[in-house]
N, C-alpha and C positions, 0 to 999 in steps of 0.2 A: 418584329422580334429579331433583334443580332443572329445571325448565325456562328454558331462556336468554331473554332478551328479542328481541324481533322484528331486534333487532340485530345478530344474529349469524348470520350467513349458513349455511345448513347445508352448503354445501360449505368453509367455511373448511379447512379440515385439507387437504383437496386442492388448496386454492389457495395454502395456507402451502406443499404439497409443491413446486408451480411454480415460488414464489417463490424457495426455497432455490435449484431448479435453474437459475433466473437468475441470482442473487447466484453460485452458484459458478461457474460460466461468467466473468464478466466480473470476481471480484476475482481467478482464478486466475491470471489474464495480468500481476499483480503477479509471480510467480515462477517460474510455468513457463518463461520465457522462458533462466532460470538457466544449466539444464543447457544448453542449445544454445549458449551463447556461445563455447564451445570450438570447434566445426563452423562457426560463420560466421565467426570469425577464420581460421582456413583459405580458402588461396587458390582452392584445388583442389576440392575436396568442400563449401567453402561459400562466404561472398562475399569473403572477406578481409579483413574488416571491421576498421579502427586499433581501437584502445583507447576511443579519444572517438566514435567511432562505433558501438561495441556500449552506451557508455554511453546513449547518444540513441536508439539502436533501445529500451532501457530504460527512460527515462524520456517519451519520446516522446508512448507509455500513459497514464503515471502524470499527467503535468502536462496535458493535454487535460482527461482523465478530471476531473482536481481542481476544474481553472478552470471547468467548465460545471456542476459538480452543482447550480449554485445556479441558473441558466439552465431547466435541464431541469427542475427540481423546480415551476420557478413555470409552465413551458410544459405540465406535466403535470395540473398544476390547472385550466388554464385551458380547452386543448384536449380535454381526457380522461385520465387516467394508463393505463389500458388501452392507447389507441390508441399515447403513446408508449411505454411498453412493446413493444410488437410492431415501431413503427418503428425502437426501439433495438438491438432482435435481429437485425432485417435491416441496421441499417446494420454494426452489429458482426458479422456471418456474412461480409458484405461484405469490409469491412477485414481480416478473417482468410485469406481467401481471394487478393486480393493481396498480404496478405506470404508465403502459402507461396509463391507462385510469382515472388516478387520476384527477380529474377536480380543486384540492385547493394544496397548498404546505403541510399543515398540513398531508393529504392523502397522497402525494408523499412522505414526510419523514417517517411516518409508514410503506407504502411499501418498501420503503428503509431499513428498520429496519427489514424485514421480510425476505430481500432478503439475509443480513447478516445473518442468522440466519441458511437460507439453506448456504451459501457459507465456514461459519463454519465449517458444517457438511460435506462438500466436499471437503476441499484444505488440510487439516492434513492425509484423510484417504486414498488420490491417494500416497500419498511416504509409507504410509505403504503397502499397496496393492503390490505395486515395488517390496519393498524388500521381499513382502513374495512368490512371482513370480520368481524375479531371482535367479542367484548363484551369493555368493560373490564374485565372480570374474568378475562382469560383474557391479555390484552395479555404480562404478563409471562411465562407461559410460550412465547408464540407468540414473541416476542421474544429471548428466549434461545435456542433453535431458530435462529431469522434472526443471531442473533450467533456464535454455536459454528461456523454454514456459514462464516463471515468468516476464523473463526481456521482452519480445515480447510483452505479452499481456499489460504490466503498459506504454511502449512508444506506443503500436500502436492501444490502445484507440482512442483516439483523431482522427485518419483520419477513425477508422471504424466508430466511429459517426457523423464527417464530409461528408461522404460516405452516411450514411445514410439520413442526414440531407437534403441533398442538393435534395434527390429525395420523402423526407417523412414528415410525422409529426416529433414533439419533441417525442413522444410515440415510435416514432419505433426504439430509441435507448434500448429500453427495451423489444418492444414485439420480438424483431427477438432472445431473448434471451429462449422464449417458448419453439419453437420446437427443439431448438439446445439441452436442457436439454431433452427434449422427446428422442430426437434419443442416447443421451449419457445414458440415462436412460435402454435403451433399449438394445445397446450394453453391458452395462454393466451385466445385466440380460440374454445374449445370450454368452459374453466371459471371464467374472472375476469371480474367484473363489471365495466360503466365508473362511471367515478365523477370529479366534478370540484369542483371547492372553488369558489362563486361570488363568494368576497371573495378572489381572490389576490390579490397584489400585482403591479402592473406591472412589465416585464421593467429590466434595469437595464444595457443596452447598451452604457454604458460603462463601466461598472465590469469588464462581465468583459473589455473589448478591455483594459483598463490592465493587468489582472490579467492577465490573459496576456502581455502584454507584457513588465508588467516580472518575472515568473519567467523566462519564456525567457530573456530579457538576462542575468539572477543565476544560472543555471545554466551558459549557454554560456559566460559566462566564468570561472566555477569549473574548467567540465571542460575549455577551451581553456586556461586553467595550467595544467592539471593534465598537458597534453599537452606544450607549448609551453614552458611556466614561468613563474611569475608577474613575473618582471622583463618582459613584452612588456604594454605599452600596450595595447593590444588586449584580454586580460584583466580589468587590471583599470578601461579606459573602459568594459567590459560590465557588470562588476558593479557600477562608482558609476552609471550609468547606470540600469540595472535596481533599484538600490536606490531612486534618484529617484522612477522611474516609479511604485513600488510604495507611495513616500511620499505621492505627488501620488493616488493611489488610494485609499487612509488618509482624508487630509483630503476629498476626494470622499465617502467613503461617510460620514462623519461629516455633512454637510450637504446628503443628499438625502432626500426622503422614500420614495424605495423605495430602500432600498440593497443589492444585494447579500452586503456583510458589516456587520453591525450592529455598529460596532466599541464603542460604549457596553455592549456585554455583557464586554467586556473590564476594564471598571472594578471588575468580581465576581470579586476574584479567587481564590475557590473554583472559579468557572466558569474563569478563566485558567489555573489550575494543572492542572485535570485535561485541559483541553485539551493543554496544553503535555506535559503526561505521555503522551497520545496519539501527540502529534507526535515526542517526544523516543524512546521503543518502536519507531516503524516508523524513524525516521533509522536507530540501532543496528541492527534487525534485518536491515531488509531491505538499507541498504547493507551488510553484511556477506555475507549471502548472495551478493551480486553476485561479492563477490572472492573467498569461500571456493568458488565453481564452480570457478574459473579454477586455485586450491591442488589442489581434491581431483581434476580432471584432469589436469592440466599437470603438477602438480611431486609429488603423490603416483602418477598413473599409472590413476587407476579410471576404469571406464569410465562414460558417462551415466547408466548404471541403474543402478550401485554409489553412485555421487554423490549422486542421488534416492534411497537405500537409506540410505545415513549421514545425510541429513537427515532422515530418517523419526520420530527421536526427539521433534522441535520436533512435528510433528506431532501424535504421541501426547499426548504431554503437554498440549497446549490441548484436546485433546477429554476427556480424562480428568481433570481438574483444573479447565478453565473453569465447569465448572454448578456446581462446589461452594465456587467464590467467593462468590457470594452469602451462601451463609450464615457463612464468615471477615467478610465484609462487615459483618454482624449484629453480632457477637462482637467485632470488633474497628475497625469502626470504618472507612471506607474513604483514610481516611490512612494507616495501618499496612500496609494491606493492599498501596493502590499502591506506594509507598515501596516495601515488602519486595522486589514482583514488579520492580523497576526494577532494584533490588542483585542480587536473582540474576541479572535478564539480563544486569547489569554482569558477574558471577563466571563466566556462559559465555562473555561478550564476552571476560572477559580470559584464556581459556583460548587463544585466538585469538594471543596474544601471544609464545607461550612455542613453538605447535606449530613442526614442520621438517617435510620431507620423511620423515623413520621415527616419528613418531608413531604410535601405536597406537591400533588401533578403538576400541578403548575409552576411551580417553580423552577423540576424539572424538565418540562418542556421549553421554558426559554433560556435552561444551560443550553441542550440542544440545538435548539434554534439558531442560540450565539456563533456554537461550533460551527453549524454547517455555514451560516452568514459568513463567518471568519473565512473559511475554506473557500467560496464562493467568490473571495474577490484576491485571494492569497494564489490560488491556480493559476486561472488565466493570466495576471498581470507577471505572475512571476516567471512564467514558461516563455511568455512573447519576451520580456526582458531579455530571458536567455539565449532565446534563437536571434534576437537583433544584435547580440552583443558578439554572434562569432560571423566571421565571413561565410559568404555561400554555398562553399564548396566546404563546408564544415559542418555543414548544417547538422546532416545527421549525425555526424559524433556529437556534435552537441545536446540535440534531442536525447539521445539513449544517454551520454549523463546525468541529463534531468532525471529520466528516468529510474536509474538506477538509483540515484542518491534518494529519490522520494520513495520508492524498494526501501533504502537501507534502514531510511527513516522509521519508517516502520516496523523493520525486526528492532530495530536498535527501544525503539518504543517499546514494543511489546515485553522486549528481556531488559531493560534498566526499568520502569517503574510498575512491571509482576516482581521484577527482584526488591525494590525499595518495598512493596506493598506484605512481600513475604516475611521479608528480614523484623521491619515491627511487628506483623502480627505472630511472628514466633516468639520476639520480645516480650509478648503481653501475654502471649499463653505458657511462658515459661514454666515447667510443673507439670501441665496436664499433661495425662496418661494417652496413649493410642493415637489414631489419625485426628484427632481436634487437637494436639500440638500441631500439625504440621497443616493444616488448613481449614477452612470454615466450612467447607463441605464434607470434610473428614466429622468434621462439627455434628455435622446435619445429620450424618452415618451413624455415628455414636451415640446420639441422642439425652436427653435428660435438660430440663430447662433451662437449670441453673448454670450449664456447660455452655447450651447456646446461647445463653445471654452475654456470655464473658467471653465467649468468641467471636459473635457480632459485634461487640462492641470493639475489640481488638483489631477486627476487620476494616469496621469504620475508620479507626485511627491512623492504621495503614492505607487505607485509599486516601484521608484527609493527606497525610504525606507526597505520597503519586502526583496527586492532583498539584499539590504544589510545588514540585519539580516539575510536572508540563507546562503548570502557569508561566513560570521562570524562564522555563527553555524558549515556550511561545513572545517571553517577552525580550529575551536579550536577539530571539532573528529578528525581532522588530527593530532592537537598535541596528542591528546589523544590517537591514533594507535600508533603515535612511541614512548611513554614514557612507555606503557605496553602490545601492542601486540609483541611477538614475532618475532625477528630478522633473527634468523637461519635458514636455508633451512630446509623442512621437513626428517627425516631421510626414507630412501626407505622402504615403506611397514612400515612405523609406523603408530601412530596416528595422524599425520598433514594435509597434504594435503588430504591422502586418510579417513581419519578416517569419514567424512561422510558416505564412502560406509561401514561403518563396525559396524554400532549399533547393541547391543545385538537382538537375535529376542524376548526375553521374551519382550521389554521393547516398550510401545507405540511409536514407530518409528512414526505413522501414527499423530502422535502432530506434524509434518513437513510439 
């Protein structure tokens, strides 16, 4: 047996083990959160929570989470990645703990917003933690390990809070999240090394106030048309506004020397395309998820654990399918490969289109299937894309803009097609009195058959919409992989496929 170079920590394998259980802790709250949206729109047994405000308990997470990975990444170099590490599990144990016992939405979205805040400071600093553990020689396996947890935790959300649901409160999608950070906390303090990068870069404090900024602004007024309608001023002064902000952000990072987004990697656009394919993947998935909760409760009838049960297929599919991208990757080239995986999530996306309330299991499980299949071969090839496509000592800037964009992807999902799904079914329940104008759980609230019949069916038409704006979007990042991601097989041992495992170690890897 080879012996490793002094580089290679002998507990790596048990610290890659910790890592994983961090990463799934803090991406899982991408979707767990799914199945409960039905229980907090309930006035009675949960908060009551409008349409636009289960949206924002939603993305609350996701846009904190996004805007600071660059923040944490470089605080984690500077101060210790260890140390944040552990402060990121206490703050995130924290924030889990006041949304279960959050009694108003208003509460529930701050603790949402705080739980971002710890999961920040934990999912960039486990891939650096990695690579300062292993030897490069092992990067890519340890690596695909830390990617497989990504795609497990975002499909199999849903049946852990399903799971949950069926034996607990709405809260204990959250609290069972305490002690898990307690014992990752712990292991971490008993098996991870500290480690700090002595050339970071300085923090870039306005960049992320802008960037924060201007997302919130381009969200809230997506999902307040979405509630509202977009003929109200209000709308859309939030989104030319928050587009502004976000412009003035742009030219900012183009003309500082520590910039939180390095928008000159942008000019690669091998690196833009598979970014964008990133981004384009979790819009379709995960806003889709959001309103197929709301379908497979509300207007089919299952209950939380059935719901988490029918999504189970996306699940399987990325764990069963993702490690053997790599080698389609080889063979064919990671143009073909993203491309393909973007069409099939298109072909489950548009499965979406067609269902009603008597849809059959089965049909619904190979939408799902589709999705995760799609995902499955859309991650891997588009990440390695992107780490091959910038030099070495770039590495980790380019990581955490994968990451962020696949982040943004996802609020941007959740708030344009809950808002497309809203705006029709207010159109179709135009007239009715109370909360069944304003949502299909309001519906359920209010009761009488003949109310639910004409709101389900309102509902349906609005999801049939959704679905066909993520078909769409899933299909034009497809043209968009084959007209500028790269064709060619990776050369052996270059920077294509492998080049994820090979970021410089000066350079904050841990933005990953």
């Amino acid at each position: 047996m080879t012996q490793l170079p002094p580089a290679a920590d002998p507990r790596r394998w048990s610290v890659l083990a910790v890592m994983v259980l961090c990463l799934f802790l803090v991406v899982l709250e991408n979707t767990v959160l799914n199945v409960a949206l039905r229980t907090l729109a309930e006035p009675g047994s949960g908060l009551g929570a409008s349409p636009s405000q289960l949206e924002w308990a939603v993305n609350a997470y996701t846009l904190v989470f996004a805007c600071l990975l660059f923040t944490t990444g470089v605080l984690a170099d500077r101060l210790g990645r260890r140390l944040v590490l552990i402060g990121g599990l206490l703050v995130f144990g924290l924030g889990s703990l006041f949304a279960a016992y959050a009694d108003s939405p208003a509460q529930l979205i701050g603790a949402r917003a705080i739980m971002g805040v710890g999961g920040a400071a934990v999912m960039p600093v486990t891939l650096s933690i990695i690579m300062n553990v292993f030897h490069p020689r092992e990067y890519g396996k340890a690596i695909g390990i830390w990617a497989t947890a990504i795609g497990f935790s975002v499909a199999g959300g849903p049946l852990i809070g399903g799971l949950l649901l069926e034996h607990f409160w709405w809260g204990s999608v959250f609290l069972i999240n305490v002690p898990v950070a307690i014992v990752a906390a712990v292991l971490a303090v008993v098996l991870v090394p500290e480690s700090r990068n002595p050339r970071a870069p300085r923090l870039d404090l306005v960049g992320v106030l802008l960037s924060i900024a201007g997302l919130a602004l381009l969200t809230y007024g997506i999902i307040n048309g979405g509630e509202n309608g977009f003929g109200a001023g209000r709308s859309w002064g939030a989104i030319v506004l928050g587009a502004a902000v976000l412009a003035v952000f742009l030219v900012v990072q183009s003309r500082i020397a520590f910039p939180s987004l390095d928008v000159k990697l942008f000019t690669n656009m091998r690196f833009s395309a598979s970014v964008i394919a990133l981004g384009v993947a979790f819009f379709a998935a995960i806003g889709s998820m959001f309103f197929m909760a709301f379908y497979l409760q509300l207007v089919r009838g299952d209950s939380p654990l059935a719901a988490g049960a029918l999504m189970l297929p996306a699940a399987v599919a990325q764990i069963v399918f993702a490690p053997a991208s790599a080698k389609l990757v080889e063979r064919f080239g990671p143009k073909l490969v993203a491309a393909a995986g973007l069409v099939v999530l298109a072909a489950g996306l548009a499965g979406f289109m067609v269902f009603t309330a008597g849809s059959s299991v089965v049909a619904l499980e190979v939408a799902f299937f589709l999705i995760g299949l799609g995902m499955a071969h859309v991650m891997p090839s588009a990440t390695s894309t992107a780490m091959g496509s910038v030099p070495p000592e770039k590495a980790g800037v380019g990581s955490a803009i994968g990451n962020t964009i696949r982040q943004m992807g996802a609020v941007l999902g959740v708030a344009v097609l809950g808002s497309v799904l809203s705006a029709v079914y207010r159109g179709k329940m135009s007239g009715a009195d109370g909360p069944a104008g304003k949502s299909l759980a309001g519906a359920v609230a209010q009761g009488g058959t003949s109310l639910l019949g004409r709101a389900s069916d309102a509902f349906v038409s609005g999801m049939h919409e959704a679905a066909m704006v993520s078909t769409v979007v899933a299909l034009v990042g497809a043209l968009a992989v084959l007209v500028w991601m790269p064709g060619r097989r990776p050369a052996p041992g270059g920077r294509g496929e492998q080049a994820v495992a090979e970021p410089d170690s000066s350079t904050p890897a841990a933005a990953g």
